[in-house]
TIKEZA-133585 format. One record per atom (N, C-alpha, C): residue number from 1; atom name; x, y, z. Coordinates in Angstrom, 2 decimals. Example, Ala and Ser with C-alpha at 12.3 -4.5 7.8 and 13.67 -1.06 7.14 Angstrom:
# TIKEZA-133585
[atom 1; N; [13.19; -5.69; 7.80]]
[atom 1; CA; [12.30; -4.50; 7.80]]
[atom 1; C; [13.20; -3.30; 7.80]]
[atom 2; N; [12.85; -2.25; 7.08]]
[atom 2; CA; [13.67; -1.06; 7.14]]
[atom 2; C; [12.90; 0.03; 7.87]]
END
This chain:
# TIKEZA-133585
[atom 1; N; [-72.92; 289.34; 77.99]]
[atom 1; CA; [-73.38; 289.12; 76.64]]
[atom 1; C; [-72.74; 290.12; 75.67]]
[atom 2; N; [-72.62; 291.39; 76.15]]
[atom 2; CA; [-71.83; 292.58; 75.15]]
[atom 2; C; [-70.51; 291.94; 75.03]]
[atom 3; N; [-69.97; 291.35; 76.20]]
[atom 3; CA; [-68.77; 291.43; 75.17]]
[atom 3; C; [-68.17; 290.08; 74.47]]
[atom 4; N; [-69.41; 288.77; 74.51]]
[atom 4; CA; [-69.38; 288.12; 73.39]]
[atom 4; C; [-70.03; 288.75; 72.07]]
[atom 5; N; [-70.71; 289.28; 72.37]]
[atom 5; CA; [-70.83; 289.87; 70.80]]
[atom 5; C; [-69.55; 290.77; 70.30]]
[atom 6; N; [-69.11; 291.61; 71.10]]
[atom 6; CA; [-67.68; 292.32; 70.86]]
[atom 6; C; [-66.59; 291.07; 70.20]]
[atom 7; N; [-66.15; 290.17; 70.69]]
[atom 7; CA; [-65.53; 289.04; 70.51]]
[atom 7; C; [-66.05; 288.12; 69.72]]
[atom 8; N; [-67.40; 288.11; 69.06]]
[atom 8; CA; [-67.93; 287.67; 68.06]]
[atom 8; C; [-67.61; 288.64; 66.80]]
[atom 9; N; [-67.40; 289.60; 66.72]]
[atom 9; CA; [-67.20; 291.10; 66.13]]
[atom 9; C; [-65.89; 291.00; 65.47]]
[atom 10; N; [-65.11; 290.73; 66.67]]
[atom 10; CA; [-63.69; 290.17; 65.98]]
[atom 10; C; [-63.27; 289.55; 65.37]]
[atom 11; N; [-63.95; 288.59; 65.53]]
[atom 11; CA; [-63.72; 286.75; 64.72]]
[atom 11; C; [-64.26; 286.93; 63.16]]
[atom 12; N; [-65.46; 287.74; 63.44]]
[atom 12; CA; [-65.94; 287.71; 61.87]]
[atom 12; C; [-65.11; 289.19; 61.18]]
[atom 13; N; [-64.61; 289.84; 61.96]]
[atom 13; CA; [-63.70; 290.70; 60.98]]
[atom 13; C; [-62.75; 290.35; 60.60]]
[atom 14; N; [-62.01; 289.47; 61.35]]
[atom 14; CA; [-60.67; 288.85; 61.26]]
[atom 14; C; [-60.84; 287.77; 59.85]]
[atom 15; N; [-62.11; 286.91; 59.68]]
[atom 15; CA; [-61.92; 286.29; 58.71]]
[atom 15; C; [-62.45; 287.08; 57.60]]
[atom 16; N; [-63.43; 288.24; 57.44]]
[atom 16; CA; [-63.44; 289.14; 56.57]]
[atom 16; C; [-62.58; 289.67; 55.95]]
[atom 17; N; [-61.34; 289.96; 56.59]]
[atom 17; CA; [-60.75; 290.47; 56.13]]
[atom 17; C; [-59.14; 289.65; 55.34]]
[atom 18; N; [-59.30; 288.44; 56.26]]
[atom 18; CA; [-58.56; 287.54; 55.60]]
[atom 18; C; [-59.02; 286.78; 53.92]]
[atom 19; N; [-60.25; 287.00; 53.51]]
[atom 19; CA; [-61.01; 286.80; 52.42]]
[atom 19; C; [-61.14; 287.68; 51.79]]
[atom 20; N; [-60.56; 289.34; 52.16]]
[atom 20; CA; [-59.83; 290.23; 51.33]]
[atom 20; C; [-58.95; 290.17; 50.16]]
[atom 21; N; [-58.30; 289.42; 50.69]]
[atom 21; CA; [-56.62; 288.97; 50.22]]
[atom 21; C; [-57.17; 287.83; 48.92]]
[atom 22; N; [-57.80; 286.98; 49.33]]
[atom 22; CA; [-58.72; 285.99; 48.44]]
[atom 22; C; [-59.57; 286.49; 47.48]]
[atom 23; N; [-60.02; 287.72; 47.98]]
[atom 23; CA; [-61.36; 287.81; 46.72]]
[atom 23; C; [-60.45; 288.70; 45.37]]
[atom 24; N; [-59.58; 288.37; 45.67]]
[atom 24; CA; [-58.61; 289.18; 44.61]]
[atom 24; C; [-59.46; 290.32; 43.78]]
[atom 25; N; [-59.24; 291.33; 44.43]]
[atom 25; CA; [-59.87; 292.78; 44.09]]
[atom 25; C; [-61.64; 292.08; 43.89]]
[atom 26; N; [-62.33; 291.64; 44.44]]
[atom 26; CA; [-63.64; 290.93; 44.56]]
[atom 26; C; [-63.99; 290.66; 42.80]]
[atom 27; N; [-63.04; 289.82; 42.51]]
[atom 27; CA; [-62.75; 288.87; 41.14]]
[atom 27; C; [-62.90; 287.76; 41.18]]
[atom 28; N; [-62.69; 286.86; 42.81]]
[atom 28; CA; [-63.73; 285.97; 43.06]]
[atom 28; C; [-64.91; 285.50; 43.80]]
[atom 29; N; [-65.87; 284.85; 43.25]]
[atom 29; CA; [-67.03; 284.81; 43.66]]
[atom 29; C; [-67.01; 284.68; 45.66]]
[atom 30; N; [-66.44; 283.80; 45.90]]
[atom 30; CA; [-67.12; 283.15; 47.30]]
[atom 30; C; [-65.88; 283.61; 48.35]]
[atom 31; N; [-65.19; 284.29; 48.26]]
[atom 31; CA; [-64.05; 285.02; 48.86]]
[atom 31; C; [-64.65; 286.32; 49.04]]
[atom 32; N; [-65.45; 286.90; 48.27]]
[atom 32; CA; [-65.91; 288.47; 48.50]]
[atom 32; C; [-67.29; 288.02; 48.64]]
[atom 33; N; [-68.08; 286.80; 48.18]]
[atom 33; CA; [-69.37; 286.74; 49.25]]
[atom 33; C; [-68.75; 286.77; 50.96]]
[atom 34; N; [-67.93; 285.88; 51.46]]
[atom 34; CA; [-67.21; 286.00; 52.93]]
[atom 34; C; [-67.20; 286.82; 53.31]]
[atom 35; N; [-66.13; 288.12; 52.61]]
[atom 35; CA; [-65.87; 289.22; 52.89]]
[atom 35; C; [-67.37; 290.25; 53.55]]
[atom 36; N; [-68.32; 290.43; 52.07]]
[atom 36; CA; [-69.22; 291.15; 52.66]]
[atom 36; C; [-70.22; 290.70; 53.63]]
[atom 37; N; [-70.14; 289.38; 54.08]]
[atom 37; CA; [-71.14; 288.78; 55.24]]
[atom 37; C; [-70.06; 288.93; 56.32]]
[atom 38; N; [-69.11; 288.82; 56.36]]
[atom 38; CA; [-68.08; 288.65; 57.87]]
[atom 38; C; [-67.84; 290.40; 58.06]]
[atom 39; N; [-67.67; 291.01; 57.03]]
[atom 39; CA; [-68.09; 292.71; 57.45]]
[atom 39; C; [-69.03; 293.29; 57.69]]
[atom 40; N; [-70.54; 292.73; 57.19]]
[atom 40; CA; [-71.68; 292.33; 57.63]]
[atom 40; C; [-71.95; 292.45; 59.06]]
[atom 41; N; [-71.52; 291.15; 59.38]]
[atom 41; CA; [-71.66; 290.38; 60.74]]
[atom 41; C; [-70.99; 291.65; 61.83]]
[atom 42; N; [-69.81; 291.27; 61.41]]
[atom 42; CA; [-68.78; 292.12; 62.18]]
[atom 42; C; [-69.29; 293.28; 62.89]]
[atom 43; N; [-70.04; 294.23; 61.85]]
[atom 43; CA; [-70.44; 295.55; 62.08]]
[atom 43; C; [-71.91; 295.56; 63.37]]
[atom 44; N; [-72.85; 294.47; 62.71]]
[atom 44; CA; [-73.91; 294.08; 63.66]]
[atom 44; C; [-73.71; 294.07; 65.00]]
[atom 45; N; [-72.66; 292.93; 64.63]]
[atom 45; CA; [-72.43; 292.55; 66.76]]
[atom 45; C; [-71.48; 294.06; 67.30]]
[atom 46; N; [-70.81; 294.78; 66.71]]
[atom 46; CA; [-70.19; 295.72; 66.97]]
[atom 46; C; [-71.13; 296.69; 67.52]]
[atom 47; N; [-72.50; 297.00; 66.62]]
[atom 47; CA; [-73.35; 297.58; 66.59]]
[atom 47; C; [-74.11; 297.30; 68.50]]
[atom 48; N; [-74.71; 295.91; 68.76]]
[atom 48; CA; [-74.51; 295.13; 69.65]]
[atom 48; C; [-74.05; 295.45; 70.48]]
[atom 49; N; [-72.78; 295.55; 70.92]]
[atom 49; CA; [-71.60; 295.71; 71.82]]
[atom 49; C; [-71.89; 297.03; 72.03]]
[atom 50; N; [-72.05; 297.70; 71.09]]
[atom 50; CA; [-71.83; 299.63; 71.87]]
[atom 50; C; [-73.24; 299.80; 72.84]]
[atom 51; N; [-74.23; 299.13; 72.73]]
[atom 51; CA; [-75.43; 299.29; 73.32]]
[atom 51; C; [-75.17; 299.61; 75.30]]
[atom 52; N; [-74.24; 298.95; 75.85]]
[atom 52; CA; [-73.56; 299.16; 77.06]]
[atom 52; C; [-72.06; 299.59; 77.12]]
[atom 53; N; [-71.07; 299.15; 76.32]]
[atom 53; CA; [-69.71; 299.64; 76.26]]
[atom 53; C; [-69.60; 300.68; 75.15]]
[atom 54; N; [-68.78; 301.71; 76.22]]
[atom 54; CA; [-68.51; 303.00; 75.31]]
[atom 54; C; [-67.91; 302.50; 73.97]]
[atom 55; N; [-68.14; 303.45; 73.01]]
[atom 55; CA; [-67.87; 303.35; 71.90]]
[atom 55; C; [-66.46; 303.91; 71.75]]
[atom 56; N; [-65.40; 304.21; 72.47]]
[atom 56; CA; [-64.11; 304.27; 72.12]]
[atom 56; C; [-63.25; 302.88; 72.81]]
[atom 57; N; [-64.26; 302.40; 73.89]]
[atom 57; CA; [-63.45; 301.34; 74.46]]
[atom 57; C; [-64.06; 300.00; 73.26]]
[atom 58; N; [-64.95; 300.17; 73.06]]
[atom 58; CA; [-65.21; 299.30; 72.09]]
[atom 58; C; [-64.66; 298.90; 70.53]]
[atom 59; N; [-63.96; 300.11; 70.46]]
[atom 59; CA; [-63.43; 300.21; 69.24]]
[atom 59; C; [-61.87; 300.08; 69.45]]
[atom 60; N; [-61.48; 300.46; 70.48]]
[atom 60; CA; [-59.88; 300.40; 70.57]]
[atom 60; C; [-59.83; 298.88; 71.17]]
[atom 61; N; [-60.86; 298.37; 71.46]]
[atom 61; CA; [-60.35; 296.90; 71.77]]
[atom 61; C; [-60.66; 295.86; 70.38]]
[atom 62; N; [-61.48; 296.65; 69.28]]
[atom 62; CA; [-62.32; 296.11; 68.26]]
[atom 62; C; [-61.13; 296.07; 67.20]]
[atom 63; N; [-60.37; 297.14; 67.34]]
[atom 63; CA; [-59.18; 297.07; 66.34]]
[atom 63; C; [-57.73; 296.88; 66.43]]
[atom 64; N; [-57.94; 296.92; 68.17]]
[atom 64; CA; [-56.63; 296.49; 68.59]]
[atom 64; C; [-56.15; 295.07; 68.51]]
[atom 65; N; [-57.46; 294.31; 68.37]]
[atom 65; CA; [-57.23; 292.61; 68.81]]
[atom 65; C; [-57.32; 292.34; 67.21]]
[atom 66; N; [-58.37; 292.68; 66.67]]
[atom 66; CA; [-58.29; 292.67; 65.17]]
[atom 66; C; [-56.91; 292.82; 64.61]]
[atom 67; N; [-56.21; 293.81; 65.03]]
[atom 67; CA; [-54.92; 293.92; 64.18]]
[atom 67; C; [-54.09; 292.56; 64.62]]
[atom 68; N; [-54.01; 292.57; 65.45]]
[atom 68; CA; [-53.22; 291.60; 65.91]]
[atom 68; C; [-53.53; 289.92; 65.71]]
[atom 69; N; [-54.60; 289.82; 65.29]]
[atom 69; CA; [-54.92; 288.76; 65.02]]
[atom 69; C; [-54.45; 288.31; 63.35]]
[atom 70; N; [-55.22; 289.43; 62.93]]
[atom 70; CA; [-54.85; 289.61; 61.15]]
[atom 70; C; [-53.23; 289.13; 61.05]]
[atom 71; N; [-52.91; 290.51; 61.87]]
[atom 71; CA; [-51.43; 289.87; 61.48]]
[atom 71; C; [-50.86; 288.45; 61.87]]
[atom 72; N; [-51.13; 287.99; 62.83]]
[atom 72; CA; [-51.14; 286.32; 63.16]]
[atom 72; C; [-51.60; 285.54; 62.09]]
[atom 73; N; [-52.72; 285.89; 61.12]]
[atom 73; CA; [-53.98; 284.66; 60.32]]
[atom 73; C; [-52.30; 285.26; 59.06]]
[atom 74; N; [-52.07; 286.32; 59.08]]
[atom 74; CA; [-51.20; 286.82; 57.75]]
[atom 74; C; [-50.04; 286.14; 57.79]]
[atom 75; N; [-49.36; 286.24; 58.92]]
[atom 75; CA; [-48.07; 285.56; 59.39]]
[atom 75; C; [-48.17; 284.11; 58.63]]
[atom 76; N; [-49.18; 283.06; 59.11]]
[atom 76; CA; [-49.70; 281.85; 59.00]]
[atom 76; C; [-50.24; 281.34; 57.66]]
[atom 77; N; [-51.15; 282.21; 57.31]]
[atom 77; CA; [-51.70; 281.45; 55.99]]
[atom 77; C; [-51.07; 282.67; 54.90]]
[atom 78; N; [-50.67; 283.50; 54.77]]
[atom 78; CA; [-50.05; 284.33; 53.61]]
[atom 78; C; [-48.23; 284.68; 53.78]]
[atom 79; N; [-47.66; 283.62; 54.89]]
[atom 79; CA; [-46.02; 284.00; 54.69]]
[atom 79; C; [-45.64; 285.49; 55.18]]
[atom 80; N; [-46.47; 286.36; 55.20]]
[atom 80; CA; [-46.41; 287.32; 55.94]]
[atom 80; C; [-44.90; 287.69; 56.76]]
[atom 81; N; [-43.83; 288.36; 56.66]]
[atom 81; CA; [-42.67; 288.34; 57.68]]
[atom 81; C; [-43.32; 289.60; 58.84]]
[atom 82; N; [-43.02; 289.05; 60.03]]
[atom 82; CA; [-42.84; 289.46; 61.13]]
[atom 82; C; [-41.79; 290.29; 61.69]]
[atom 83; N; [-41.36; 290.99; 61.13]]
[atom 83; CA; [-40.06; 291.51; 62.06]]
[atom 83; C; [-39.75; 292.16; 63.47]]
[atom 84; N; [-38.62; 292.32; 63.86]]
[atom 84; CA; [-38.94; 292.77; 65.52]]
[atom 84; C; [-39.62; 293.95; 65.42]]
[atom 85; N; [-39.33; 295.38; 64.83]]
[atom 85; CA; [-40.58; 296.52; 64.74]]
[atom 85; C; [-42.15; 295.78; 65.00]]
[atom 86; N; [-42.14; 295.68; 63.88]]
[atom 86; CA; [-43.68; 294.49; 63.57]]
[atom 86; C; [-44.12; 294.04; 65.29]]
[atom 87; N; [-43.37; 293.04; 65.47]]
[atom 87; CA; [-44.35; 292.46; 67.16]]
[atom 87; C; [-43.91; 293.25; 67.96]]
[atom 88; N; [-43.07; 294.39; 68.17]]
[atom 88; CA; [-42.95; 295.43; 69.49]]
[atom 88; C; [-44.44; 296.30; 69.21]]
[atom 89; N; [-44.43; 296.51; 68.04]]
[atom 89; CA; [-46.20; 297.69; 67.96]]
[atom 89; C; [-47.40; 296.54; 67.43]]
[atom 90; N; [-47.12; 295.15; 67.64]]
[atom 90; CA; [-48.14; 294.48; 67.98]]
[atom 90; C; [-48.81; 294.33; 69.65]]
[atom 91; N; [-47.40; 293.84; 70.43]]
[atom 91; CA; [-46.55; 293.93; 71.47]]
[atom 91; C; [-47.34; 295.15; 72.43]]
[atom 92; N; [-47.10; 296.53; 71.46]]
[atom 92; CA; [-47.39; 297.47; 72.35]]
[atom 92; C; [-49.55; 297.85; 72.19]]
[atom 93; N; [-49.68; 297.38; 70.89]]
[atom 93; CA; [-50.99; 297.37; 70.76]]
[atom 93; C; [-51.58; 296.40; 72.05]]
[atom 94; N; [-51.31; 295.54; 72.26]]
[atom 94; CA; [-51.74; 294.57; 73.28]]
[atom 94; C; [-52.32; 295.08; 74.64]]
[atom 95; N; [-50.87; 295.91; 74.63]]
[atom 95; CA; [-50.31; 296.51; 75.92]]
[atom 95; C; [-51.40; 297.80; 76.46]]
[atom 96; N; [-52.03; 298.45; 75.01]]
[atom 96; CA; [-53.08; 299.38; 75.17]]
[atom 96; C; [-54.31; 298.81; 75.41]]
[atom 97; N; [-54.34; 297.63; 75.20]]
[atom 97; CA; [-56.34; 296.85; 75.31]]
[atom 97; C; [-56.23; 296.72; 76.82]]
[atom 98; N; [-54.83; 295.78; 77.30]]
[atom 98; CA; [-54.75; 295.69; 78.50]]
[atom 98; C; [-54.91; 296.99; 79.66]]
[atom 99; N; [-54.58; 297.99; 79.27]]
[atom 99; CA; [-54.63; 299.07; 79.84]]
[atom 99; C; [-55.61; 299.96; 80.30]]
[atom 100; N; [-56.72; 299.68; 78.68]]
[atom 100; CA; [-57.75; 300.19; 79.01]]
[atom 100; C; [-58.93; 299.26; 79.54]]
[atom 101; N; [-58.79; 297.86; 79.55]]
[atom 101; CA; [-59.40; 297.04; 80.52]]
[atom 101; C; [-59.25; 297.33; 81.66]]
[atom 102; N; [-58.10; 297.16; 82.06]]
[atom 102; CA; [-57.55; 296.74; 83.62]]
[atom 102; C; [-57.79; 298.15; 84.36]]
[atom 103; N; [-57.27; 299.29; 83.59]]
[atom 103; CA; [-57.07; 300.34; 84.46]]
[atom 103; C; [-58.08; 301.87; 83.99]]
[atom 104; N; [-58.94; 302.05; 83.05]]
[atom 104; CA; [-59.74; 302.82; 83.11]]
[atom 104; C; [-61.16; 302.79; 83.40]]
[atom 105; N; [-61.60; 304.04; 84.29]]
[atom 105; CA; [-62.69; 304.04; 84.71]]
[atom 105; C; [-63.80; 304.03; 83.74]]
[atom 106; N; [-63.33; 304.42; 82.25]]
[atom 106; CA; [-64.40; 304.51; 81.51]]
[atom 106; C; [-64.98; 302.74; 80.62]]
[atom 107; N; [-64.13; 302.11; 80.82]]
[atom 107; CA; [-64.41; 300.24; 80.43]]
[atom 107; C; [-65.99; 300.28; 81.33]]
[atom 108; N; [-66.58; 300.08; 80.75]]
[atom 108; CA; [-67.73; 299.11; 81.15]]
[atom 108; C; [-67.59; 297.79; 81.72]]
[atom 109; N; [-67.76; 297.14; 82.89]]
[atom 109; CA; [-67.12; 295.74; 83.22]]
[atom 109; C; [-68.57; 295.23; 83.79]]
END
């Protein structure tokens, strides 16, 4: 259950923050209502999630997948360029969630 809420955590930051870009400096109405309910949300289930998973594994997987997603929703709906830098330290962000899943004793599983 923690780590659908963790992964619930994501989803609503990811579109929070994509309704950033929209609420143009929160100048419009229902782009920065999004914003502050999906940062809202976000923070709750985050809140949620630390209750059994440490709070650094929770957070380096909370902002690692987050980034990487953003930059995917950015790529896609804002033209966003990608360059090779860009997906090698997306690339290598990945490479750290995986790491601290798979191979540290401190992940909660």
């Amino acid at each position: 259950m923690n780590w659908m809420f963790l992964g619930l955590a994501i989803v609503c930051e990811v579109i929070a923050t994509s309704a950033l870009k929209a609420s143009d400096g929160f100048t419009r109405l229902w782009p920065s209502v999004i914003l502050v309910l999906g940062y809202g949300a976000s923070f709750y289930c985050l809140s949620m999630t630390l209750r059994t998973i440490p709070v650094g594994i929770a957070y380096a997987i909370w902002s690692g997948v987050g980034v990487v997603l953003i930059s995917l929703v950015a790529w896609m709906l804002h033209g966003q360029k990608l360059d090779l830098v860009a997906m090698l330290g997306i690339a290598l962000i990945v490479a750290g969630v995986v790491v601290l899943n798979l191979f540290s004793k401190t992940a909660a599983h």
